[in-house]
TORKOL-4160 file (C-alpha; in steps of 0.2 Angstrom, whole numbers, padded with zeros to 4 digits, m for minus):
416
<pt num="1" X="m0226" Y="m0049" Z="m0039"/>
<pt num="2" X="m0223" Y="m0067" Z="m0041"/>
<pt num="3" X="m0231" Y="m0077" Z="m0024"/>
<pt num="4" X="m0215" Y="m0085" Z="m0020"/>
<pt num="5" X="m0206" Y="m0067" Z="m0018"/>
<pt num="6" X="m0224" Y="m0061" Z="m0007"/>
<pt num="7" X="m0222" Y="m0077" Z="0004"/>
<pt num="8" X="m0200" Y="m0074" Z="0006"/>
<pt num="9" X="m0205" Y="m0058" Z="0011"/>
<pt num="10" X="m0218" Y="m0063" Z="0023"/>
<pt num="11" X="m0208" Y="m0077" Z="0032"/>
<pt num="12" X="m0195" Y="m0062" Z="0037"/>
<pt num="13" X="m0209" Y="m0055" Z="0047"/>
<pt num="14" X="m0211" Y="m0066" Z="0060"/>
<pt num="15" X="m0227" Y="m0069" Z="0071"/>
<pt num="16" X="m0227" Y="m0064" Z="0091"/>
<pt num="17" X="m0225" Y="m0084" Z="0095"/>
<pt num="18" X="m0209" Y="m0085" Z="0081"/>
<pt num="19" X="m0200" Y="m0069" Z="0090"/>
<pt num="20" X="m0185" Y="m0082" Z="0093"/>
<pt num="21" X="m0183" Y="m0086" Z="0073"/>
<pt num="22" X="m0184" Y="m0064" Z="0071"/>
<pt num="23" X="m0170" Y="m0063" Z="0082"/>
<pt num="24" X="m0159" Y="m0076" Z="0073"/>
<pt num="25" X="m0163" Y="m0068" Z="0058"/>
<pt num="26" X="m0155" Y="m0052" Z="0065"/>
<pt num="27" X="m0140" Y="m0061" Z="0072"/>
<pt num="28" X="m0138" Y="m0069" Z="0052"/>
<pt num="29" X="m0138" Y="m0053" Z="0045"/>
<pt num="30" X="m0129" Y="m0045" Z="0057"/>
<pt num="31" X="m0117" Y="m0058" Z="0056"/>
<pt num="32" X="m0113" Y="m0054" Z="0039"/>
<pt num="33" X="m0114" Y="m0038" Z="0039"/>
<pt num="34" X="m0100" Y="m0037" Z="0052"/>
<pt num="35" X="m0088" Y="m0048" Z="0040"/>
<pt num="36" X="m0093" Y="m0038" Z="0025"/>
<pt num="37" X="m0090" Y="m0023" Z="0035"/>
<pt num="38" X="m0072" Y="m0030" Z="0040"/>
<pt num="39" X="m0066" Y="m0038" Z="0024"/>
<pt num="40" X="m0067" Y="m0022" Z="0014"/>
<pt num="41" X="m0059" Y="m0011" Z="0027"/>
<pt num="42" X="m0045" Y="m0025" Z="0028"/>
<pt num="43" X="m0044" Y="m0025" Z="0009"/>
<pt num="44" X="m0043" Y="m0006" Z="0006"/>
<pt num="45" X="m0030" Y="m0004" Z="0023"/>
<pt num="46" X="m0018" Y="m0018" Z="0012"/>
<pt num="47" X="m0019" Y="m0012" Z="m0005"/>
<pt num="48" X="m0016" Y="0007" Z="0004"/>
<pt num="49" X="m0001" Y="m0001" Z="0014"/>
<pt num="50" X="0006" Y="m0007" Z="m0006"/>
<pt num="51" X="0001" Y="0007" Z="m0015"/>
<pt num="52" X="0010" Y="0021" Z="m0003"/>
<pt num="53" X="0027" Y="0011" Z="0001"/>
<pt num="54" X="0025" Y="0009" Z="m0019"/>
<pt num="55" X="0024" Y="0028" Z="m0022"/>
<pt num="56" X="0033" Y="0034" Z="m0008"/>
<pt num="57" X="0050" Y="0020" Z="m0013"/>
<pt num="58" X="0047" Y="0030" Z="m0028"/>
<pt num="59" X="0045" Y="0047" Z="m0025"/>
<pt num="60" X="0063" Y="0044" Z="m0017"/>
<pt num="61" X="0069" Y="0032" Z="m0028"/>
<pt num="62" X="0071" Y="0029" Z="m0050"/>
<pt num="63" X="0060" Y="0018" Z="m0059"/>
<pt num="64" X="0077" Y="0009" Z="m0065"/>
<pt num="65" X="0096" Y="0010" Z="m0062"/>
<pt num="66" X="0110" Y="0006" Z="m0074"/>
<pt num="67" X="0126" Y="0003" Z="m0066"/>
<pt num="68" X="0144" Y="m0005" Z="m0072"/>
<pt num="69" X="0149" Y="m0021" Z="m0064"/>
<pt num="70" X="0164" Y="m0016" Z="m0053"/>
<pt num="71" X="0168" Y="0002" Z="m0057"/>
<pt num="72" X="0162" Y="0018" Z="m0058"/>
<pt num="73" X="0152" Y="0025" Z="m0074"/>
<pt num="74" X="0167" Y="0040" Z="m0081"/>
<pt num="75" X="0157" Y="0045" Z="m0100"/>
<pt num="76" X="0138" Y="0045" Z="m0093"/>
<pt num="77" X="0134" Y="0060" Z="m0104"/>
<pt num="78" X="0136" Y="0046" Z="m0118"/>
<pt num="79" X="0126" Y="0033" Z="m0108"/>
<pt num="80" X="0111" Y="0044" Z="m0106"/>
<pt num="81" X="0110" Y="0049" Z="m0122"/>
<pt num="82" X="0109" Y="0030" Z="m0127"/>
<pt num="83" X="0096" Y="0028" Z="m0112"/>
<pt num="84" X="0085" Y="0041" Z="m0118"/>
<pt num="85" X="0081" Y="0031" Z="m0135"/>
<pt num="86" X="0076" Y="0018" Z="m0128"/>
<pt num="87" X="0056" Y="0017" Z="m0130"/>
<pt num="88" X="0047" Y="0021" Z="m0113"/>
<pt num="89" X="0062" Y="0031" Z="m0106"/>
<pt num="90" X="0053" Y="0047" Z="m0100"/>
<pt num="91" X="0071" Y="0054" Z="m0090"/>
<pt num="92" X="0087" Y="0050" Z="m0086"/>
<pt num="93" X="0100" Y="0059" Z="m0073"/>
<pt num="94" X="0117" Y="0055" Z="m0067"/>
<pt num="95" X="0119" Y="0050" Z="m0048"/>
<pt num="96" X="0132" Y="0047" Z="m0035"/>
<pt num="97" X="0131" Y="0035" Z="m0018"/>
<pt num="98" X="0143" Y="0036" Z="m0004"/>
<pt num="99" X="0142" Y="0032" Z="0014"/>
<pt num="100" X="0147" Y="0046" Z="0026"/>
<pt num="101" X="0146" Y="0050" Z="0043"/>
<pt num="102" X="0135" Y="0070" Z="0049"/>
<pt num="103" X="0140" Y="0077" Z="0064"/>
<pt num="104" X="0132" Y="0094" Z="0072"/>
<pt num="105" X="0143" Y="0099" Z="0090"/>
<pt num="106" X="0144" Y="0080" Z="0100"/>
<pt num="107" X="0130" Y="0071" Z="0089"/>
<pt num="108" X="0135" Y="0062" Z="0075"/>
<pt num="109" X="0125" Y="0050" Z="0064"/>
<pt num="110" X="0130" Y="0039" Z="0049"/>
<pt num="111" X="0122" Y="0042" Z="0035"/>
<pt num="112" X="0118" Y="0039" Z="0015"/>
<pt num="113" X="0124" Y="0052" Z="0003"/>
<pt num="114" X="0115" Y="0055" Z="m0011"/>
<pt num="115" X="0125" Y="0066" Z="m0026"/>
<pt num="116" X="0112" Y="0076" Z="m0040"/>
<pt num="117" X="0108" Y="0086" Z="m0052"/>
<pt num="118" X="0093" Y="0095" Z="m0045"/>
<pt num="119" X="0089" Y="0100" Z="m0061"/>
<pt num="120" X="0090" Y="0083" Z="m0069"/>
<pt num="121" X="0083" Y="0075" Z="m0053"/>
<pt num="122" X="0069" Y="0082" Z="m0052"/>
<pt num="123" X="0063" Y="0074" Z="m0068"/>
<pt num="124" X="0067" Y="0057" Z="m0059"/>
<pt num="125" X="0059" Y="0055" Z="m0044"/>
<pt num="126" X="0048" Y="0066" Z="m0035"/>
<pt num="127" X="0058" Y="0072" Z="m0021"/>
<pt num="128" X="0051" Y="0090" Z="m0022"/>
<pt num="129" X="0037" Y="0086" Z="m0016"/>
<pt num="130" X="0042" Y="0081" Z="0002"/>
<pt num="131" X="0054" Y="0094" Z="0004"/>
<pt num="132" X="0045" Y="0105" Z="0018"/>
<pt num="133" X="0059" Y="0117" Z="0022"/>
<pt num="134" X="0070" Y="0125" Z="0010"/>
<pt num="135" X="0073" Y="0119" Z="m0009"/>
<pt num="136" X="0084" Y="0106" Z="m0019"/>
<pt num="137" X="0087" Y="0119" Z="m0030"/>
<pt num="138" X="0097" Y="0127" Z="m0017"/>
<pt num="139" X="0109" Y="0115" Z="m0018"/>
<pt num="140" X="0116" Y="0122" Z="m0035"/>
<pt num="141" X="0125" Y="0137" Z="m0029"/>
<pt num="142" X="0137" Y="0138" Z="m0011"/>
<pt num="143" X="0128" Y="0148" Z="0001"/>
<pt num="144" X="0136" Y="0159" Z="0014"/>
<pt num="145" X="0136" Y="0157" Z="0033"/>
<pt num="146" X="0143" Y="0167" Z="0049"/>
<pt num="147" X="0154" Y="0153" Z="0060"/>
<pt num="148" X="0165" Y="0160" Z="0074"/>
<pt num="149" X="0161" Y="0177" Z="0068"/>
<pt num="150" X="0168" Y="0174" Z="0050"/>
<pt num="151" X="0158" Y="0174" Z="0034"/>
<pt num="152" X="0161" Y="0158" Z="0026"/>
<pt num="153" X="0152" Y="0151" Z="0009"/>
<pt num="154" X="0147" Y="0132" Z="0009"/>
<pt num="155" X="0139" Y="0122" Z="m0001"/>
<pt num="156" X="0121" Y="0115" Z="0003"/>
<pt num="157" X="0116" Y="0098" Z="0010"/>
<pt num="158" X="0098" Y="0092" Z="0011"/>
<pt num="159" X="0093" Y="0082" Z="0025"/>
<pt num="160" X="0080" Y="0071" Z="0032"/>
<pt num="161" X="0068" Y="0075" Z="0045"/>
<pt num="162" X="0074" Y="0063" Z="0057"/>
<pt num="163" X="0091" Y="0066" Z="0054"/>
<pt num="164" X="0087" Y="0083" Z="0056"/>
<pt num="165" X="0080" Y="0083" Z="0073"/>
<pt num="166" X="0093" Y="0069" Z="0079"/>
<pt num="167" X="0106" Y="0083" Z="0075"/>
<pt num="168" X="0096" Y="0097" Z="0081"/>
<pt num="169" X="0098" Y="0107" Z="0066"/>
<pt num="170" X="0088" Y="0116" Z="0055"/>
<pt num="171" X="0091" Y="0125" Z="0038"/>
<pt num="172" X="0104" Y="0139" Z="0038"/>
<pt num="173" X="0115" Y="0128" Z="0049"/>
<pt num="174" X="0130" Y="0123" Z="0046"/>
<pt num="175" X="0136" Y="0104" Z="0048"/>
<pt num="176" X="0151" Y="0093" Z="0046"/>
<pt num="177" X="0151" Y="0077" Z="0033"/>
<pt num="178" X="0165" Y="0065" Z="0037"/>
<pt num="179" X="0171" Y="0051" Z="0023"/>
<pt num="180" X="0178" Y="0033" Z="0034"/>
<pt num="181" X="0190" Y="0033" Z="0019"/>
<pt num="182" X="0200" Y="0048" Z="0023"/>
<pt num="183" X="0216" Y="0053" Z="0015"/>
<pt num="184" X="0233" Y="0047" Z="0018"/>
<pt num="185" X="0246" Y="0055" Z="0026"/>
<pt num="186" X="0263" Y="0051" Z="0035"/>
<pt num="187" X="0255" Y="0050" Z="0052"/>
<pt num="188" X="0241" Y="0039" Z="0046"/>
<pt num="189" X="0223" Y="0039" Z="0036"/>
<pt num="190" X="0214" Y="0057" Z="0043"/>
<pt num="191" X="0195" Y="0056" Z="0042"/>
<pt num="192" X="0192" Y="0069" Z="0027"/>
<pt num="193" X="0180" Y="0080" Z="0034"/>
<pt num="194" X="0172" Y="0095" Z="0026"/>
<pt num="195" X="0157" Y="0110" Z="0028"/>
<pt num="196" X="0142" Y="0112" Z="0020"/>
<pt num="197" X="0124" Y="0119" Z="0026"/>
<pt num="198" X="0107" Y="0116" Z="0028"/>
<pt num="199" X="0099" Y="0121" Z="0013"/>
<pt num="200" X="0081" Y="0110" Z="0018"/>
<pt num="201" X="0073" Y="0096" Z="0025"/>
<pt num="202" X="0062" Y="0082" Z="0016"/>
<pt num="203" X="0050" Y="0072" Z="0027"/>
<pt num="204" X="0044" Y="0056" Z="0015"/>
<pt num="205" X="0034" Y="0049" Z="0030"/>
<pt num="206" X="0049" Y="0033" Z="0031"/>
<pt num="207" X="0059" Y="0031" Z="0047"/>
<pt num="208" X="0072" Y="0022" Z="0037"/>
<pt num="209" X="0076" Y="0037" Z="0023"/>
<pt num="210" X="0069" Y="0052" Z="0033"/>
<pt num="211" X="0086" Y="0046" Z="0047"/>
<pt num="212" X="0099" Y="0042" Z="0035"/>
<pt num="213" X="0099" Y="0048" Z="0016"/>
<pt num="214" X="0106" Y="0067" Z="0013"/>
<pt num="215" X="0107" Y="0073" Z="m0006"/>
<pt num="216" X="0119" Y="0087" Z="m0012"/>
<pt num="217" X="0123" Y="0091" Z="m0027"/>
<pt num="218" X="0133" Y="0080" Z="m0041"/>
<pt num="219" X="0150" Y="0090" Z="m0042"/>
<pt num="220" X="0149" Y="0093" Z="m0023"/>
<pt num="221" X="0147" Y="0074" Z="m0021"/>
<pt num="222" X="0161" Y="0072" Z="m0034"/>
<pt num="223" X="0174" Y="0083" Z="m0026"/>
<pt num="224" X="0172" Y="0075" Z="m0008"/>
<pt num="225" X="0172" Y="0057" Z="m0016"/>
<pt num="226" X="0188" Y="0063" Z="m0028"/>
<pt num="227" X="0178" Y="0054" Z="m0040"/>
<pt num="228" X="0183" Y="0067" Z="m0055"/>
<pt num="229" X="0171" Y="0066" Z="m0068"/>
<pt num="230" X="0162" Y="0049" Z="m0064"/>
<pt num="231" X="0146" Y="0044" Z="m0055"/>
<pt num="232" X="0139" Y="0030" Z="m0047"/>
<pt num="233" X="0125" Y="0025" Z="m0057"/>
<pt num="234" X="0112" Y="0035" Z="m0070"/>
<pt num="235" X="0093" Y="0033" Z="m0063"/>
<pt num="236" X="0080" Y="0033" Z="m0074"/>
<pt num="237" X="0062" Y="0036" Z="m0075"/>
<pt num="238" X="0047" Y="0025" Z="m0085"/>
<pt num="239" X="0033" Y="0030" Z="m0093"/>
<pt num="240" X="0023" Y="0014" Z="m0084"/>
<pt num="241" X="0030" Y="0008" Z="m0069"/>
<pt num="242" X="0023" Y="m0008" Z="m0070"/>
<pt num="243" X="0034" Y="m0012" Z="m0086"/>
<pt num="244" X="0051" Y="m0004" Z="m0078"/>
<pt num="245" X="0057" Y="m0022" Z="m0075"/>
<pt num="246" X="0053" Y="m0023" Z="m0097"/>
<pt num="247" X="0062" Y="m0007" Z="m0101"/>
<pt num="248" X="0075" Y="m0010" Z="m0090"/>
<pt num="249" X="0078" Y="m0028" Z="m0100"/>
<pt num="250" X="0078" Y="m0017" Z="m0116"/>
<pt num="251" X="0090" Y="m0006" Z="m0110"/>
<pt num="252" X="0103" Y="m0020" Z="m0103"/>
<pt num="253" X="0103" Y="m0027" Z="m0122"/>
<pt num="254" X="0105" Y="m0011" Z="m0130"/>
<pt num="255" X="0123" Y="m0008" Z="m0117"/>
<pt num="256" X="0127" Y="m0025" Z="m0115"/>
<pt num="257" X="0139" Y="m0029" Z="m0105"/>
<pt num="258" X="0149" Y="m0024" Z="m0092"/>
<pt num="259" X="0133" Y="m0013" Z="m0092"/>
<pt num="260" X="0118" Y="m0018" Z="m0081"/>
<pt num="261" X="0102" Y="m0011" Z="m0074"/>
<pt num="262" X="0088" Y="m0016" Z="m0060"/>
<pt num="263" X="0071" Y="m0010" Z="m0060"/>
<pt num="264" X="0063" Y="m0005" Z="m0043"/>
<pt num="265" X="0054" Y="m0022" Z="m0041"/>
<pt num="266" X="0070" Y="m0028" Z="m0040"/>
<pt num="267" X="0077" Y="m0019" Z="m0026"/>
<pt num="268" X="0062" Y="m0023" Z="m0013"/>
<pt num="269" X="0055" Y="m0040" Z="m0020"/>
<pt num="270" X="0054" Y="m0048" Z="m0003"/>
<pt num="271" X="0041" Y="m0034" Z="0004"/>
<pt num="272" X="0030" Y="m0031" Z="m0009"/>
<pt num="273" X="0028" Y="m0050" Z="m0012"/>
<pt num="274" X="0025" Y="m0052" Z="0007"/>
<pt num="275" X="0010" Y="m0036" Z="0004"/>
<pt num="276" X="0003" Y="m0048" Z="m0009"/>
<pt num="277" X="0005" Y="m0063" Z="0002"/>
<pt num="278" X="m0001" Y="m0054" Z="0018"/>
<pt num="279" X="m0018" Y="m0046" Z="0007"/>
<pt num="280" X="m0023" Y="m0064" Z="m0001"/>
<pt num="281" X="m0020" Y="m0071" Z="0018"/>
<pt num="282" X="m0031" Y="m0058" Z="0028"/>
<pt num="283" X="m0045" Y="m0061" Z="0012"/>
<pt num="284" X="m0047" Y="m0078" Z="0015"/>
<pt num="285" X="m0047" Y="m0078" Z="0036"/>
<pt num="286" X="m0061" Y="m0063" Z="0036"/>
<pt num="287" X="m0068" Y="m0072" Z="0024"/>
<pt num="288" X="m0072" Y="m0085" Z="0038"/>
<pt num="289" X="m0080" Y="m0071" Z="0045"/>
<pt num="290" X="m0095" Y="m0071" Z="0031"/>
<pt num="291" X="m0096" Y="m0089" Z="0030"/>
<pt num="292" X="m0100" Y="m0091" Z="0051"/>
<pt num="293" X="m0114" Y="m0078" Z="0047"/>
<pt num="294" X="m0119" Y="m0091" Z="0033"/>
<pt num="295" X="m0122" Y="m0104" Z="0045"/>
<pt num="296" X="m0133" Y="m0093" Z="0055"/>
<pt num="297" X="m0145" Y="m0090" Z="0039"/>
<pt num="298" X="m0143" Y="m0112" Z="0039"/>
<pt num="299" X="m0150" Y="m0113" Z="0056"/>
<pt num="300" X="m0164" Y="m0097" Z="0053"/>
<pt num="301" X="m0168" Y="m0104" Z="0037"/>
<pt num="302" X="m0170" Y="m0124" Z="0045"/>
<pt num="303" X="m0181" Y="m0116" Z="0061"/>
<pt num="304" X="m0190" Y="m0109" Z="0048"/>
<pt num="305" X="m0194" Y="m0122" Z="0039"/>
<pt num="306" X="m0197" Y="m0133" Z="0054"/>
<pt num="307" X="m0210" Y="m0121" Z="0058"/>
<pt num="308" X="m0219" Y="m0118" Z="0042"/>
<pt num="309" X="m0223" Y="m0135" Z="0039"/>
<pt num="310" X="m0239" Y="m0134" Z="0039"/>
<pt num="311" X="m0240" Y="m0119" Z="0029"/>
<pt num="312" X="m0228" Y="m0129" Z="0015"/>
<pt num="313" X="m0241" Y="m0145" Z="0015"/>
<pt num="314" X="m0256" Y="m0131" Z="0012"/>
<pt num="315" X="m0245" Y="m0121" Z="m0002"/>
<pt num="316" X="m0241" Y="m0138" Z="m0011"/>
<pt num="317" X="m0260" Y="m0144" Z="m0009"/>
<pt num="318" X="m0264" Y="m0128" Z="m0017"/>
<pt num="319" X="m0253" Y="m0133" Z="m0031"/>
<pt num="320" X="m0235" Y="m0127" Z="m0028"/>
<pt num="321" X="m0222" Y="m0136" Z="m0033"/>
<pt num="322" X="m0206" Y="m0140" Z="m0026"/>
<pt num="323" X="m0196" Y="m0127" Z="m0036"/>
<pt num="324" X="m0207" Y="m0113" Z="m0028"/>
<pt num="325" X="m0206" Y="m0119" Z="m0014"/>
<pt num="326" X="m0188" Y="m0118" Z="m0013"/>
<pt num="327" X="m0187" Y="m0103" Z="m0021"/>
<pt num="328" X="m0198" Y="m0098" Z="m0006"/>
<pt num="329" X="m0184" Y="m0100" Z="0006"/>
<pt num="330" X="m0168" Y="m0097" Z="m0006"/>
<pt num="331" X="m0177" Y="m0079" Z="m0008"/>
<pt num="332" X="m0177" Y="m0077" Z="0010"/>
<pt num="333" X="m0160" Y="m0085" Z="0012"/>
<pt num="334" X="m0153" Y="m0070" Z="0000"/>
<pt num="335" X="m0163" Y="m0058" Z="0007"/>
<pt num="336" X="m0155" Y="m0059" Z="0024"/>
<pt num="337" X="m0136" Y="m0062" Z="0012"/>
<pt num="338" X="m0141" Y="m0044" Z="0003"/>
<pt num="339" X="m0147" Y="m0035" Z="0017"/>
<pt num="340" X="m0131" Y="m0041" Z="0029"/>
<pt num="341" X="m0120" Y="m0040" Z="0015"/>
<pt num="342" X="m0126" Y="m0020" Z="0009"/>
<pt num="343" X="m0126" Y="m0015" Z="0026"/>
<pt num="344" X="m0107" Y="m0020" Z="0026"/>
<pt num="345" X="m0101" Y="m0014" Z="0011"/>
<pt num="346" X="m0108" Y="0006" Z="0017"/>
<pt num="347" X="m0101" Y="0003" Z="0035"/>
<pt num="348" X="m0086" Y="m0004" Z="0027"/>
<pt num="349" X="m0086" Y="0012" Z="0015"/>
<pt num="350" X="m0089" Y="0024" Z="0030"/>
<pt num="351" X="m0074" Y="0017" Z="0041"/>
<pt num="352" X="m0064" Y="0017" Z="0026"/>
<pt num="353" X="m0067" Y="0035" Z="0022"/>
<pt num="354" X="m0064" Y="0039" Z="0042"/>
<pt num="355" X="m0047" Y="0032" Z="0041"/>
<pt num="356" X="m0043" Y="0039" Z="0025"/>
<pt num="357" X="m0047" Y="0057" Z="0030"/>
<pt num="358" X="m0043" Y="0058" Z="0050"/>
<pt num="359" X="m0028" Y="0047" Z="0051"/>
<pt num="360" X="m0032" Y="0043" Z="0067"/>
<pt num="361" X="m0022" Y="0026" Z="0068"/>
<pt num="362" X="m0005" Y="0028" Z="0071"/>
<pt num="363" X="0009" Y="0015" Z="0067"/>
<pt num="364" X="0025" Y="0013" Z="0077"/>
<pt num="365" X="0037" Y="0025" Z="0065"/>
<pt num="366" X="0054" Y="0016" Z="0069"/>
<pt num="367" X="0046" Y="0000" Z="0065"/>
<pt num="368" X="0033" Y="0002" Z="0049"/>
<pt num="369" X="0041" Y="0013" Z="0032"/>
<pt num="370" X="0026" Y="0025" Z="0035"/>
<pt num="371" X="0017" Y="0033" Z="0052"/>
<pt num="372" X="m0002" Y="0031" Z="0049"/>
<pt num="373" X="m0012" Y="0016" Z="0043"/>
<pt num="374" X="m0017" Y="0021" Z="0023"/>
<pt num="375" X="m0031" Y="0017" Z="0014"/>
<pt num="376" X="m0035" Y="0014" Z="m0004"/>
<pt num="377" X="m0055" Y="0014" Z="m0009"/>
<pt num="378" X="m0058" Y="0004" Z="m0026"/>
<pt num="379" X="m0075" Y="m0002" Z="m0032"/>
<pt num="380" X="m0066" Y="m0017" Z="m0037"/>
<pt num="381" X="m0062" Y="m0021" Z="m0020"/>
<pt num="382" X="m0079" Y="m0019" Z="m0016"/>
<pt num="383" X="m0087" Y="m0029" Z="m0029"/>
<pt num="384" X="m0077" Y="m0047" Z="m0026"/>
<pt num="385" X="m0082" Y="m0044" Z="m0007"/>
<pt num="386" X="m0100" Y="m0041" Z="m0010"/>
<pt num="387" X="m0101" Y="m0053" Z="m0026"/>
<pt num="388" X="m0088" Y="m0067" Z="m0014"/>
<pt num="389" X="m0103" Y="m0064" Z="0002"/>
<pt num="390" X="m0116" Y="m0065" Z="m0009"/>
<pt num="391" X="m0112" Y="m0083" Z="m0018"/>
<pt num="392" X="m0107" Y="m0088" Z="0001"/>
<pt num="393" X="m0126" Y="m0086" Z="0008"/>
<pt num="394" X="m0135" Y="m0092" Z="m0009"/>
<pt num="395" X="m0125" Y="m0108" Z="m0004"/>
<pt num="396" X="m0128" Y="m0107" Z="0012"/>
<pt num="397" X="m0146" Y="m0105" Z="0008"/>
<pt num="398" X="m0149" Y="m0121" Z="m0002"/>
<pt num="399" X="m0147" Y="m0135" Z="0008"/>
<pt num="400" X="m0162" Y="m0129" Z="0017"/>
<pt num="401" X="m0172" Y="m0122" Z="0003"/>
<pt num="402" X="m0170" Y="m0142" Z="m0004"/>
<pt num="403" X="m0176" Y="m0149" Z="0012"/>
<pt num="404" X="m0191" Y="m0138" Z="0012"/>
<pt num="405" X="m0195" Y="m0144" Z="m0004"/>
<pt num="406" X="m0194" Y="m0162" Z="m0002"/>
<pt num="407" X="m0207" Y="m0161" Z="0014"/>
<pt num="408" X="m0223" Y="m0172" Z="0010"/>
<pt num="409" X="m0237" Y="m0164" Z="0010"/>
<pt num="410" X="m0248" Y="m0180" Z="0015"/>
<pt num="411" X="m0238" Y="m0185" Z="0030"/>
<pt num="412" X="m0238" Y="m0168" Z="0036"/>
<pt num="413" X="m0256" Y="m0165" Z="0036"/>
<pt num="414" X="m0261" Y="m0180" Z="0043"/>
<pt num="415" X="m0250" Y="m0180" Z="0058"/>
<pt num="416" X="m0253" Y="m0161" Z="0060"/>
């Protein structure tokens, strides 16, 4: 062991008249530790908020969407069998939008209609997977239902949770969807209302889709809409999210006009810009954090130096030069960064993991897209916290390791 590294080591250990300097130099580790700690449990809660509305906006939604400028799409079968050779095109499935209001006895609610093949739909988005009651595939065939003491057969609707509940209904009842367009008639416009049942419930963890989306299938959709045989748009899935915006540019070319498509980055820049923003902001603020336990290991490391004096003067008497001795106090300077900066990443680690598993913090669910605070753990995170802290008290850890090392031996000795 090198003397400068036995020396570092030593000066850690303070004497019983040096117990002040031992206590900053638990207040200095400490003080890192703690902004460590906090920074990687900042960074994961941020890139969990982006990485769930991310998969969540698209376990409801496509990667992309091809529309016509100002009408409806009549020969889609044509379209998506162009779509599908495009490179990167993994599915594609015809879809139908309409606004409607849902009524069940006195409550009614206005919601978003959602017309699909559930065959073809579930090659798109992953709906299937937060349906907890019932199926999507139910919607394919009417099913039949006792009102007023009659058996009548209705065709199926697939609600949100909240919408649900707002309602009061469950599956295997029957509900009421009302068009605002309605059809004409020589007494006025009447509201065109028809039947259909409950055939399951999806809960997708967002206030926003979980109150006011239904889906039902495509020819039902049709039929109420009087739309014959056209749909609103054809959503399609990627093979790479991240080049949807790409593939989507391809596919635009390939149609032209009065053809034209938006990728899912599109559709909700202003939030996941604002994730990125929010993320690079909380970095640098906590980041604060680490550099105020920095100027602690300044002030430990200038008592300490202040009171080694005379054990500096000996060292360089004995033939020590200035680089050891300020190696001496840059060692002990990131010894105290290490320690402070290890002890936060494994807190950071543990209250990552306790969020992760117990959800235990609960978010406001008519204000946030999601009800629990998600976390994401990546070594990368990780790594550019403990490599940003570490750089953070090496600096930190000069200033006095140059001042130690400019002492004068001969002054100090003769006046000590």
């Amino acid at each position: 062991m090198r003397y400068e590294l036995f020396i570092g080591l030593r000066y850690l250990r303070a004497r019983r008249r040096e117990t002040f300097i031992s206590l900053i130099t638990l207040i200095s580790i400490l003080g890192v530790m703690i902004g460590v700690m906090t920074l990687n449990v900042v960074m994961g809660v941020m890139t969990g908020f982006e990485e769930v509305l991310r998969d969540r906006l698209l376990g409801i939604n496509a990667h992309v969407a091809l529309v016509k400028s100002g009408g409806f799409l009549t020969e889609y079968g044509n379209l998506i069998d162009q779509v599908l050779l495009e490179k990167g095109v993994v599915a594609a499935t015809p879809s139908v939008y309409g606004q409607v209001m849902v009524t069940a006895g006195n409550r009614v609610s206005g919601v978003v209609v959602r017309g699909v093949d559930p065959d073809g739909v579930a090659k798109v988005i992953d709906i299937g997977r937060f349906i907890k009651e019932g199926s999507l595939q139910a919607l394919k065939t009417p099913h039949t239902v006792q009102i007023e003491g009659r058996s009548v057969s209705l065709p199926g609707i697939l609600l949100g949770s909240r919408l649900a509940g707002q309602l009061g209904v469950m599956v295997g009842d029957p509900i009421q969807v009302v068009s605002p367009l309605g059809t004409p008639t020589v007494i006025g416009v009447v509201p065109k209302v028809r039947r259909f049942v409950v055939e399951g419930i999806f809960d997708s963890g967002m206030h926003e889709y979980d109150a006011t989306l239904v889906y039902m299938n495509l020819a039902d959709a049709q039929r109420f809409f009087e739309l014959g045989n056209a749909v609103s748009s054809i959503e399609i899935r990627v093979e790479n999210v991240y080049r949807a915006q790409e593939v989507a540019g391809r596919i635009q070319r390939r149609l032209g006009l009065p053809y034209w498509t938006e990728d899912w980055s599109r559709l909700w820049p202003n939030l996941f810009s604002a994730l990125r923003l929010e993320k690079t902001v909380y970095f640098l603020v906590l980041l604060l954090m680490v550099i105020v336990g920095a100027f602690n290991i300044i002030s430990t490391l200038i008592m300490t130096v202040m009171e080694k004096r005379k054990d500096i003067a000996i060292l360089q008497s004995m033939g020590a030069t200035r680089r050891s001795i300020r190696r001496i106090f840059l060692i002990k300077g990131c010894i105290i960064g290490t320690v402070g900066t290890l002890l936060g990443v494994l807190f950071g680690y543990a209250v990552c993991v306790l969020i992760q598993r117990y959800h235990f913090i609960e978010l406001p669910k008519d204000v946030f897209l999601i009800s629990t605070v998600p976390v994401r753990i990546y070594l990368t995170n990780f790594v550019l916290v403990a490599a940003a802290s570490l750089l953070i008290c090496l600096l930190a850890s000069l200033y006095p390791a140059r001042h130690a090392a400019r002492l004068d031996p001969v002054e100090i000795i003769r006046y000590e």
